[in-house]
N, C-alpha and C positions, 0 to 999 in steps of 0.2 A: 951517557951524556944527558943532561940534564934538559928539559921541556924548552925552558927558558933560551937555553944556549942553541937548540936547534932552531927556534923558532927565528933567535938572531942569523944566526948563518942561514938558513934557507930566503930571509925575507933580503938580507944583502945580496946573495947570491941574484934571487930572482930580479930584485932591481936595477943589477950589473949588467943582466942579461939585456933587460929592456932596454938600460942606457947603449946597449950598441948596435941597437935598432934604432935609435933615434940617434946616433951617428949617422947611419946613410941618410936618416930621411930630411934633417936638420939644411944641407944642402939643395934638395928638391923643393923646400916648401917655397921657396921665393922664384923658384925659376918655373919648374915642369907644371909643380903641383898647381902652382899662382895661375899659371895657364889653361888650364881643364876648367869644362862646362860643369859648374857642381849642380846637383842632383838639390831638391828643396830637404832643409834642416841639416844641412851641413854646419857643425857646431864652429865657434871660432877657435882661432891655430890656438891662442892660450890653451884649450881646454884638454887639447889631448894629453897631455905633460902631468897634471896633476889627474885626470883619470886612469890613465896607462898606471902612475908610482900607486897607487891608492889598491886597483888592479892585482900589478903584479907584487903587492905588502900582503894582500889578501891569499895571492895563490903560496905565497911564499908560509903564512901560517896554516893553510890548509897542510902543506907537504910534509910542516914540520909537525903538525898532529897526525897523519897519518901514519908519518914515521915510527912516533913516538909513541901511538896508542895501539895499534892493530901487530898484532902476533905474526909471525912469518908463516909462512906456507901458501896456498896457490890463492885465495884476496891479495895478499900483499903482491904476488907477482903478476896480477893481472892491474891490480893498479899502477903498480910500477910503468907496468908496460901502456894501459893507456896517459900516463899523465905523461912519458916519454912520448908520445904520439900527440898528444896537446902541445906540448912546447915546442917538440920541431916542428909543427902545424903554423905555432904562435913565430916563431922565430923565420921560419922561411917564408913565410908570408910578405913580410918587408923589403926587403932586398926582391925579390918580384914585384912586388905593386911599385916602389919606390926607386930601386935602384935599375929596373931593367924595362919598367911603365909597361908591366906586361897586365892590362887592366881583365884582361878574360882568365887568364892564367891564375891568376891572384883570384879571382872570383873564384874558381875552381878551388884550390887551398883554403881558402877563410870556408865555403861550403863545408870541404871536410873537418875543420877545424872545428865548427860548431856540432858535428858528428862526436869527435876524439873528444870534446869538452863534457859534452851529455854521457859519452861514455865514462868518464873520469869519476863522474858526480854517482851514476851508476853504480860503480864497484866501489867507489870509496861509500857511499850511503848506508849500506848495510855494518861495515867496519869503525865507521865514526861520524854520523852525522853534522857534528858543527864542519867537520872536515870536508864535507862535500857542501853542507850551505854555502862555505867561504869562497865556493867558487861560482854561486849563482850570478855571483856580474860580473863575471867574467864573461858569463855564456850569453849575458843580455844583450854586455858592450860589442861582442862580437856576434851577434845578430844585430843589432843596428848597425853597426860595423859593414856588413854583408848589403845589408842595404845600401849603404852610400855605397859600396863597390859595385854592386850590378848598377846604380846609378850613373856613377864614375864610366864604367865601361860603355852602358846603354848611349850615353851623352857625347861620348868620345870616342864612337868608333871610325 
């Protein structure tokens, strides 16, 4: 398969994914969320939408350079495996913080998350570096991210 053609399918794929994180939370923002003591520099609701697609376009060409340029054997299956441990970090993150307002809980997962993301950057870096740049904000958004969580939780216990 062609650079081009993965790059599309992994950047759709990844935005598919996000879209149904923002199914649960889509619901929450006017009721639960509207509710909670936010933490100072809480961005406005516009903002997360075009950060999060912007986000996961970037994880999504990361995955497909990684796929595309690093040779199999034990990098590949160590990245494999921490970028698997990012996204279900990223993915079960939301439905806890959002769907079940478990704010301690969710602070614990986005913690590890930012752990599985450094790791990601780690094993991918040596294999392909634009491939592991393309995920530095990811790790940024999700340490500010962290921040407004322990925020969220601290404010709202």
């Amino acid at each position: 398969m062609k650079l081009w053609a993965k790059v599309l399918l992994c950047v759709v794929l990844m935005n598919l994914l996000g879209g149904a994180g923002a199914f649960i939370t889509s619901s929450k923002i006017p009721t639960w969320y509207a509710s909670l003591e936010k933490p100072p520099g809480v961005p406005p609701n516009w903002v997360f939408g075009p950060v999060w697609t912007m986000i996961y376009t970037l994880i999504g060409i990361s995955i497909a350079r990684f796929w595309h340029f690093v040779e199999r054997g034990e990098p590949k299956r160590k990245g494999w495996f921490w970028l698997a441990c990012q996204l279900g970090l990223n993915l079960f993150w939301t439905p806890v913080f959002f769907g079940a307002n478990w704010l301690g809980v969710s602070l614990v997962i986005i913690v590890a998350l930012i752990a599985a993301i450094a790791g990601t950057i780690r094993v991918f870096h040596p294999q392909d570096r634009v491939a592991a740049l393309l995920l530095l904000p990811h790790l940024l958004w999700v340490c500010y991210a962290t921040y407004l969580n322990g925020g969220f939780w601290w404010l709202n216990r």
